[in-house]
N, C-alpha and C positions, 0 to 999 in steps of 0.2 A: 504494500500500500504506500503512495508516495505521499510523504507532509507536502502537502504547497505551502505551508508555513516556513519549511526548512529551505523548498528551492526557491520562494521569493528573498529571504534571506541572501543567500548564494547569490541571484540574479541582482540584488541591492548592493553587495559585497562588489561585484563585478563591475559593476556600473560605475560605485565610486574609484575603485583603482583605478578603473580606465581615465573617467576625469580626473581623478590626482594627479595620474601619472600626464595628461597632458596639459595640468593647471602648471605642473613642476617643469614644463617645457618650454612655458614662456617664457618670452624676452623680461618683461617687468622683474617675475620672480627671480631671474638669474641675476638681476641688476641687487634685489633684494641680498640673494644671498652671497652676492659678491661684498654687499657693502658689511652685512654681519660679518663674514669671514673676518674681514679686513678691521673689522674693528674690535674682533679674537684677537687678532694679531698683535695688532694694538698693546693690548692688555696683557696680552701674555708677553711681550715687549718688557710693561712697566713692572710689571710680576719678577722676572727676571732680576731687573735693573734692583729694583725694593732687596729682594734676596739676595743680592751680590755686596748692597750696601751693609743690610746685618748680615752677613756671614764677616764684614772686614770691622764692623764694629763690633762685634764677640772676638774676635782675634786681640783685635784692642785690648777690650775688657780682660782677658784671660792671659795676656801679657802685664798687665797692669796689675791684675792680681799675683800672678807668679813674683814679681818685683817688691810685692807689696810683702808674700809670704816670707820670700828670702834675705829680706829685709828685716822683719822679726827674729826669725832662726839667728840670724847673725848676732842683731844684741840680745837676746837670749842667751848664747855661746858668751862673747862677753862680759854679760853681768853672770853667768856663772864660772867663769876665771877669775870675775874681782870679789866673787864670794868665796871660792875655793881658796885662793889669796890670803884673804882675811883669817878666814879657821886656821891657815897654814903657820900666822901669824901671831894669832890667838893661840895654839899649840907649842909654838918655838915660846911664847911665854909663857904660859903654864909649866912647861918643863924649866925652865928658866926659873922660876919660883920651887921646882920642887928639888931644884940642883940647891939652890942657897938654901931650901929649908934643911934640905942632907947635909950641906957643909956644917951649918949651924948645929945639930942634934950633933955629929963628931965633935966640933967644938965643943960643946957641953959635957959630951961622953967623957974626954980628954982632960977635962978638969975635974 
């Protein structure tokens, strides 16, 4: 049993392809889709140019922080050479005090 529902479909389906396809053949539409394209182009142009600009300003930034980090480390290194220093200093006096308080305790022993 045949749908006439399904083949007017089909024959409505057919019909518009056929006009689409020679709407899509005119001069206007080509003019149309030339100027769209062209102005993809365009865009995908300034797209480009945008993402060229932040990829060299993250270069920036990520040189600027390495500089910034190495920067740190270093006086970090530093102030713990002038603190290591200091104990070092602190220690040669301490013993320093514990050599006179030796000498002293003989001294006394000796009298």
């Amino acid at each position: 049993m045949i749908s006439w529902k399904k083949v007017a479909c089909f024959a409505g389906g057919v019909l518009f392809g056929t006009a689409g396809i020679s709407i899509l053949k005119s001069n206007d539409l080509k003019k149309a889709y030339t100027h769209c394209t062209a102005a993809v182009l365009r865009c995908k142009d300034t797209v480009m140019k945008t993402g060229t600009t932040i990829r060299e300003n993250c270069d920036d930034i990520y040189a600027d922080a390495l500089d910034i980090n190495e920067k740190r480390a270093k006086e970090a290194e530093e102030k713990a050479i002038i603190d290591a220093k200091a104990k070092i200093e602190e220690a040669q006096a301490h013993l320093e005090e514990l050599e006179a308080a030796k000498k002293a305790d003989e001294a006394d022993a000796e009298n």
